[in-house]
C-alpha positions in Angstrom: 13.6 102.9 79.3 14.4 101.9 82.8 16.4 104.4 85.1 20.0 103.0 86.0 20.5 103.9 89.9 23.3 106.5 89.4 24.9 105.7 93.0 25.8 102.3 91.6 26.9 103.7 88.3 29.3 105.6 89.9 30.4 103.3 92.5 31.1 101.1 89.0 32.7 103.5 87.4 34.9 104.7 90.7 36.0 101.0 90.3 36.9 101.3 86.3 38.9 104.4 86.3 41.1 102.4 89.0 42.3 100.2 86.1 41.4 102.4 83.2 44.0 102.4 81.0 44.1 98.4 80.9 40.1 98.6 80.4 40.3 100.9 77.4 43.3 99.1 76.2 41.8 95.6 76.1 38.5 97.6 74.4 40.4 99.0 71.8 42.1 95.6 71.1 39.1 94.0 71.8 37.1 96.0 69.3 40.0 95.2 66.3 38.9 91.3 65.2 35.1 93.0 64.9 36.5 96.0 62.6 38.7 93.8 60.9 36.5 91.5 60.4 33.4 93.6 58.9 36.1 95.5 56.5 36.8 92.5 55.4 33.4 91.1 54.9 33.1 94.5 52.9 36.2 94.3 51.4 35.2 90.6 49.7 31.7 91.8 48.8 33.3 94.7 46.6 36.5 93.4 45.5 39.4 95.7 45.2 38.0 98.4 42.8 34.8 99.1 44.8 36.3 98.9 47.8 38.6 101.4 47.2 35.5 103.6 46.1 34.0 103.0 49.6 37.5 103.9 51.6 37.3 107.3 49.5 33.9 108.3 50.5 35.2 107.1 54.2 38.3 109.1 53.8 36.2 112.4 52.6 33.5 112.1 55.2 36.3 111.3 57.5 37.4 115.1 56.8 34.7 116.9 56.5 33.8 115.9 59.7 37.2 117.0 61.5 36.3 120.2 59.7 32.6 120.0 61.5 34.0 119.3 65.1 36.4 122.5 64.9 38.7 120.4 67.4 36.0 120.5 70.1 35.8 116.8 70.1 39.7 116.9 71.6 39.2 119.9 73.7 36.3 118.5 75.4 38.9 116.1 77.0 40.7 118.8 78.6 38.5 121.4 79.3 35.9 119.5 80.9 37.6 117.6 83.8 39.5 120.9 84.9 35.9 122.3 85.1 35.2 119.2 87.1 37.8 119.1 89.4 37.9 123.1 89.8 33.8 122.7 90.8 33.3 124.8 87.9 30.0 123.2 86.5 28.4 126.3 84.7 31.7 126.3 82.4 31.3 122.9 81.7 27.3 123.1 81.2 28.2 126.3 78.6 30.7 124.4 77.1 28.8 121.3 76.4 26.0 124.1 75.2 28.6 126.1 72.9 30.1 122.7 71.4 27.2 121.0 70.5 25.7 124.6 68.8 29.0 124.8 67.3 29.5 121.2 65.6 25.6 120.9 64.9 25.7 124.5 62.5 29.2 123.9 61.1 28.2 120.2 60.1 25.3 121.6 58.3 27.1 123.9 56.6 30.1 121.7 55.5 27.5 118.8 54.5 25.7 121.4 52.1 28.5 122.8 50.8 30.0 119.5 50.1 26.6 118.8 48.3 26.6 121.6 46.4 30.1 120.9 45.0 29.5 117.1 44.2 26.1 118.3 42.4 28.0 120.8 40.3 30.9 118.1 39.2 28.0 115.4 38.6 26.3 118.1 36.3 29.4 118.6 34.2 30.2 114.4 33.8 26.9 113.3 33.4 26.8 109.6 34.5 29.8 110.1 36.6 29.1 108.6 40.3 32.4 109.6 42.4 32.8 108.4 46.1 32.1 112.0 47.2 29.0 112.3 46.3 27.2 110.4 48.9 29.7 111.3 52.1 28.1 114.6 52.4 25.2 112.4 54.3 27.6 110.9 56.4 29.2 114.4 57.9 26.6 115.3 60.4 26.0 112.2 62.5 29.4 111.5 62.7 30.6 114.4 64.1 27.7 114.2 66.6 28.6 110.8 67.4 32.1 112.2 67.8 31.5 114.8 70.0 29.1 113.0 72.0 31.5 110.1 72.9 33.9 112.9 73.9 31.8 114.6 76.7 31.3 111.0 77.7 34.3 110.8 78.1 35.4 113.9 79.1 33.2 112.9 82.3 35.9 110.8 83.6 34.2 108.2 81.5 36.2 107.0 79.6 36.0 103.5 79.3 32.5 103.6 78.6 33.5 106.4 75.8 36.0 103.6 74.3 33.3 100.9 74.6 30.6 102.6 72.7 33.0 103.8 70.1 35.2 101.1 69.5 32.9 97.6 70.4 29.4 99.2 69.8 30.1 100.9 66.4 31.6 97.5 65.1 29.3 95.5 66.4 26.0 97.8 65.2 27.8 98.4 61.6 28.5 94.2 61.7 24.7 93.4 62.5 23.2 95.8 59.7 26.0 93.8 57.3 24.4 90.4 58.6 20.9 91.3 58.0 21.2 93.1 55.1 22.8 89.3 53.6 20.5 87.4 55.0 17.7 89.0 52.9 19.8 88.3 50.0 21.0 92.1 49.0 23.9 92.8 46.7 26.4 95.4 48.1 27.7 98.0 46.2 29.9 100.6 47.5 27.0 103.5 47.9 25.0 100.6 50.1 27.9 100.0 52.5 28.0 103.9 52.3 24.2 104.0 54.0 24.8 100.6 56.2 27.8 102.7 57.9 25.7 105.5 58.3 23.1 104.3 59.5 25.1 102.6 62.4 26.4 105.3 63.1 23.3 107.3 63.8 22.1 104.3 66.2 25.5 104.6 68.4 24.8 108.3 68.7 21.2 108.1 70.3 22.9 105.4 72.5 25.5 107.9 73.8 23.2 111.0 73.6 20.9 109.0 76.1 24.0 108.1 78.7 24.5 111.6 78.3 21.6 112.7 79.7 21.9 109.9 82.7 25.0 112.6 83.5 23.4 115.5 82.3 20.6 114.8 84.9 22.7 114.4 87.8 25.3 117.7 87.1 23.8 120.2 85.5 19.8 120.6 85.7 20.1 123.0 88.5 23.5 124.7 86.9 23.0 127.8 85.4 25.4 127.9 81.8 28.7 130.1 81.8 30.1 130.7 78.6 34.2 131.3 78.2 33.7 132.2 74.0 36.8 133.7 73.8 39.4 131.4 76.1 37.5 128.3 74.1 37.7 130.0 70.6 41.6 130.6 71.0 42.0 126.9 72.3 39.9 125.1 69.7 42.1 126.1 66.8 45.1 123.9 67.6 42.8 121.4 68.1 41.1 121.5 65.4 44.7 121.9 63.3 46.1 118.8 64.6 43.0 117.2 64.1 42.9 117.8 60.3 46.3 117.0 60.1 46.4 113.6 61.5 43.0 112.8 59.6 44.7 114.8 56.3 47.7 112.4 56.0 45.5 109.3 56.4 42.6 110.1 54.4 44.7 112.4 51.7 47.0 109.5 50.2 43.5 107.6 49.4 42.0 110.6 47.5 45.4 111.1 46.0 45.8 107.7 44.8 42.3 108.0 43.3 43.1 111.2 41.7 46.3 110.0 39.9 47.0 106.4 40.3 46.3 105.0 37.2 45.0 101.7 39.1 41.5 101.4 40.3 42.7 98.8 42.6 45.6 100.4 44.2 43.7 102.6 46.0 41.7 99.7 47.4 45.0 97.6 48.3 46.1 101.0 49.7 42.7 100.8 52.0 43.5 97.3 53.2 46.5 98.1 54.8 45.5 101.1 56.3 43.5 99.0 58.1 45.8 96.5 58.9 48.4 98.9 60.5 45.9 100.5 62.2 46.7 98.1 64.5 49.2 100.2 67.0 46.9 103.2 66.0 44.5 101.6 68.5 46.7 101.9 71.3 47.8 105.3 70.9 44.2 106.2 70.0 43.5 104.5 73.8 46.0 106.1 75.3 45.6 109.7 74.3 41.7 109.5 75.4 42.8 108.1 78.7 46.1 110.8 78.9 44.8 114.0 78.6 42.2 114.3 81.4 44.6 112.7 83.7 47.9 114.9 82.2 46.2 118.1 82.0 44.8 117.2 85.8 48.7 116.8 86.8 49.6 119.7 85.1 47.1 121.9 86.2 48.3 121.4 90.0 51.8 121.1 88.9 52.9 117.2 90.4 55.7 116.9 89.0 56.6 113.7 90.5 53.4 112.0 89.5 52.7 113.8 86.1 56.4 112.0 84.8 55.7 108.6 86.1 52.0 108.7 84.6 54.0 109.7 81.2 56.7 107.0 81.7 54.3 104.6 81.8 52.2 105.4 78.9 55.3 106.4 76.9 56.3 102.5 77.7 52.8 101.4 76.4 53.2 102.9 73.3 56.4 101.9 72.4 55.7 98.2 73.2 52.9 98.1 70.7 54.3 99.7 68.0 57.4 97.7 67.9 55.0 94.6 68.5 53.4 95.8 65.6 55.9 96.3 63.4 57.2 92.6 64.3 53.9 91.6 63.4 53.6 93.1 60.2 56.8 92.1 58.9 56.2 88.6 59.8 52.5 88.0 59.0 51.5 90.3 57.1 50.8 88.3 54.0 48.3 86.2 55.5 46.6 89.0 57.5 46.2 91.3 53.6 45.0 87.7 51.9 42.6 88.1 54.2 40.4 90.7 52.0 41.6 88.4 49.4 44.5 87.1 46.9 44.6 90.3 45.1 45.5 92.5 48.4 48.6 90.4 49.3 50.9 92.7 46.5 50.6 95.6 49.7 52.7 93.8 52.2 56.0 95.9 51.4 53.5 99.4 51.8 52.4 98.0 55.1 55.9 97.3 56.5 57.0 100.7 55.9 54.0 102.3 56.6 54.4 100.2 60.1 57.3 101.9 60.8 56.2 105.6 60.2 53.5 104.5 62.9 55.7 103.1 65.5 57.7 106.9 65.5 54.1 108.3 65.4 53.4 106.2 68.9 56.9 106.6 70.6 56.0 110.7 69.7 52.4 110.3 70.3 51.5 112.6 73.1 54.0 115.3 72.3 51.1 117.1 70.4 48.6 116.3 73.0 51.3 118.0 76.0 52.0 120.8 73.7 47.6 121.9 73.7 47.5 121.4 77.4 50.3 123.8 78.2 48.8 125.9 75.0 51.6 126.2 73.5 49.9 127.0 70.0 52.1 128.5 67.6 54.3 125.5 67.9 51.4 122.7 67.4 50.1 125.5 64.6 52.8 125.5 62.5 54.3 122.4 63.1 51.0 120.8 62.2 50.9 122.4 59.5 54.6 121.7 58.2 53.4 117.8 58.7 50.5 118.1 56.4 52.1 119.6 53.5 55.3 118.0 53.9 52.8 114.9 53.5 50.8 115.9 51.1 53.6 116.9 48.5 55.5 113.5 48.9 52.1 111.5 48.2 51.9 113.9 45.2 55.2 113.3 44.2 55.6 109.4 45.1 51.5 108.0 45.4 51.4 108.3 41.3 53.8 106.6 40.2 54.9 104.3 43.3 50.9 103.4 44.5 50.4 102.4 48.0 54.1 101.9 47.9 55.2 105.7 47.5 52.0 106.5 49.7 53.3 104.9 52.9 56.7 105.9 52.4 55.9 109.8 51.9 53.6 109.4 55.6 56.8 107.3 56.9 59.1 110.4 55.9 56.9 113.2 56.9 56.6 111.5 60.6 60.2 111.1 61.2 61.5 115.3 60.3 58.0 116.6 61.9 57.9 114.4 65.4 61.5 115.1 65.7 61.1 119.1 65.5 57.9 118.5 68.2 60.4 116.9 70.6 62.4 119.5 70.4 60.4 122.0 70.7 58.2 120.6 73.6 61.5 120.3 75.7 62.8 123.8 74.9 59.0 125.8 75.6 57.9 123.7 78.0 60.7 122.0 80.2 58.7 118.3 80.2 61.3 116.3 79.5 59.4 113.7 77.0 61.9 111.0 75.8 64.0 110.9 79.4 60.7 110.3 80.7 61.0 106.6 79.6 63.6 105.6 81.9 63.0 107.4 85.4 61.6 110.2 86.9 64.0 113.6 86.0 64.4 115.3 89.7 64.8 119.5 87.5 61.9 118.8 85.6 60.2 122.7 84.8 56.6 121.8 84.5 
C-alpha cells in the first residue's frame, strides 16, 4: 500500500478541523440515507418478526461491547488531546498501549462468557435459536473498531473518525448486502448477523492502518508512560454512562422480546429506533467534535471562549431535535412504511420517543462537561438513577403497551434524570449550561 505524504495530510487536516463541526455534521447526516437505507433493505428481506430477531442480537452485542470498551472508547477523547497539547506523548503512547490491552482481554472475556451462557440456555430448549446466541461473535471487533475510531479521533481527527464510522461502515455493510443478492442468497436474521460482522471487521483494518500512518509519525521514538491509576479512576464514569445510554436503547428491545407477547412489536419497535435516530446523529457529531475542544478550554481555563464554543453547539442541538421532532410528527408515516405496511402502526411510539430525544439533545453535553471536570459521583449515580428508572418503566409499560409503553418509559426517564444533571452541573461546577444559549455569562466559575 502506497505511503500518503504525511506533510500534506496534515496540511489537509489543519484545513478540516477549521470547519469541523460542519464536516462531521454533514457526515453524520450524510451517512443517514445509507443506514436507513440498508436497515431497510434488511428490514424487507426479514419482515417484521425476523427483523426484530436481528435488532435483539444488535442490541445485545451492542452491550456487551460497551461492557468490553470499559468507557475507554469516550476517555480516549479527552485524555489524548491534553497529552497532545501538554507535549506529553509517552502518556498518550501508554494510553493507547493500556486501552487497546484493556478492550482486547475484556472483549475476550465477555464474548466467552456470553458463549458459555447462550450454550447452556440452548442445552436446556433444545431447538431453541435465540438472537443471543450468535452476538457473542460480534463483541470483539466491534469494540476494536470502536476504540480504534476513537484514538483516530482523539488525534484531532475527527472528521476522518466520523467518516470511517458513519459513511464507511454503511457503505461496507451495504456492498456485502448487494453481493450477497446478487448471487441469489436468502437472508435470514443469523446471515445479516455475519454480513454485519463481517463489515465491521473490514472498517477496523481500515482504521488500524490510518492508525499507524499516526502511530509512525508520534510515537516510534516515544518511550510508553503509563498513568494506571489516574486512567482506572477516570474510566469508570465513562464506562457507566456508556452502558447507560446503550442500556435504555438496547434494553426496551430485549424487554419487548422477553414479554411482549408480539413477535412483531419488537421489530416495529426496531424501526423506529432507527427512524428517530435521526437527531441522535447530531448529538452523536457533536459530542465527538466537543470534548477534545471543551476539555482543551477547560484545561487552560478560557472562559470566554469555552461558553461561546458551548453556545454554539448547545444551538446545534436544539435546532435538530426540534427539526426532528417536526419531522416525525409530520412524516412519519411514510418514512416507517418504508420498511413496509406493517411498520406504519409505530408512528405514535416515534412521536413520543422524538420528544424524549429532543430533551436528550438540548441536555446532551451536560454528562460529557460533568467527566471533563471529573465530577464522578454525580455522573455515577445519576447514570445510574437513569438506567433503572428506565428499565422499571419498560418493565412496567413495554408488556402490555409495546413500542408504545417502550418510548414513553425512555421519554419519562430523560425528562426527571437530565433535569437533576443540570442542576447539578451548575451547583459543582459553576458552568452555567442552559444561560449558555443566549450570551456569554461575565461570573462564569469555570
Amino acid at each position: 500500500m502506497s505511503e500518503i505524504p504525511m506533510k500534506q495530510f496534515e496540511a489537509l487536516q489543519a484545513r478540516v478541523n477549521k470547519n469541523v463541526t460542519l464536516l462531521t455534521l454533514l457526515v453524520f447526516y450524510g451517512s443517514y440515507p445509507v443506514q436507513y437505507l440498508v436497515n431497510i433493505t434488511i428490514a424487507r428481506a426479514l419482515g417484521p418478526a425476523n427483523y426484530g430477531d436481528f435488532s435483539v442480537s444488535r442490541s445485545v452485542a451492542t452491550l456487551a461491547a460497551t461492557v468490553s470498551l470499559l468507557g475507554l472508547d469516550m476517555a480516549a477523547l479527552h485524555f489524548l488531546p491534553v497529552y497532545l497539547k501538554r507535549g506529553a506523548l509517552g502518556s498518550a503512547k501508554g494510553f493507547i498501549y493500556a486501552a487497546l490491552l484493556a478492550v482486547i482481554v475484556t472483549g475476550l472475556v465477555v464474548s466467552g462468557l456470553g458463549a458459555v451462557i447462550t450454550e447452556i440456555v440452548r442445552t436446556l430448549m433444545p431447538g431453541e435459536e435465540h438472537p443471543a446466541m450468535i452476538a457473542m461473535y460480534w463483541v470483539l471487533p466491534m469494540s476494536l473498531g470502536l476504540l480504534t475510531l476513537s484514538f483516530v479521533g482523539g488525534h484531532q481527527h475527527i472528521f476522518l473518525s466520523s467518516l470511517l464510522g458513519w459513511v464507511v461502515a454503511p457503505l461496507i455493510t451495504a456492498i456485502l448486502l448487494g453481493v450477497f443478492f446478487l448471487f441469489g442468497g436468502t437472508l435470514t436474521d443469523f446471515r445479516a448477523v455475519w454480513l454485519v460482522i463481517l463489515a465491521q471487521i473490514l472498517l477496523t483494518l481500515v482504521a488500524v492502518w490510518l492508525l499507524w500512518l499516526i502511530w509512525r509519525q508520534k510515537y516510534l521514538q516515544v518511550a510508553p508512560q503509563y498513568e494506571l491509576k489516574l486512567w482506572a479512576a477516570a474510566i469508570l464514569p465513562y464506562l457507566l454512562f456508556a452502558i447507560v445510554l446503550n442500556a435504555q436503547a438496547q434494553s426496551s428491545m430485549i424487554i419487548l422480546e422477553a414479554f411482549n407477547p408480539s413477535e412483531a412489536e419488537v421489530g416495529i419497535y426496531a424501526a423506529v429506533q432507527q427512524v428517530a435516530n435521526l437527531p441522535v446523529l447530531a448529538l452523536s457529531a457533536i459530542t465527538m467534535v466537543a470534548m477534545p475542544r471543551l476539555s482543551v478550554l477547560l484545561e487552560g481555563k478560557e472562559a470566554e471562549a469555552f461558553q461561546q464554543q458551548l453556545r454554539v453547539y448547545l444551538w446545534i442541538l436544539t435546532a435538530f431535535g426540534v427539526g426532528s421532532l417536526l419531522v416525525f410528527m409530520i412524516w412519519g408515516h411514510f418514512l416507517l412504511d418504508l420498511f413496509g405496511g406493517d411498520f406504519q402502526s409505530g408512528h405514535t411510539a416515534l412521536v413520543i420517543l422524538g420528544a424524549g430525544y429532543l430533551i436528550a439533545l438540548v441536555g446532551g453535553l451536560v454528562v460529557p462537561l460533568l467527566q471533563i471536570r471529573e465530577e464522578n459521583s454525580s455522573v455515577n449515580w445519576t447514570m445510574l438513577a437513569l438506567m433503572v428508572l428506565n428499565v422499571a418503566l419498560t418493565f412496567l409499560l413495554a408488556p402490555r403497551y409495546g413500542a408504545i409503553g417502550a418510548a414513553t418509559a425512555y421519554t419519562l426517564t430523560v425528562v426527571v434524570i437530565t433535569t437533576i444533571q443540570l442542576i447539578l452541573l451548575q451547583r459543582k461546577t459553576g458552568i452555567p449550561y442552559l444561560r449558555s444559549m443566549v450570551g456569554p455569562i461575565k461570573k462564569a466559575r469555570l
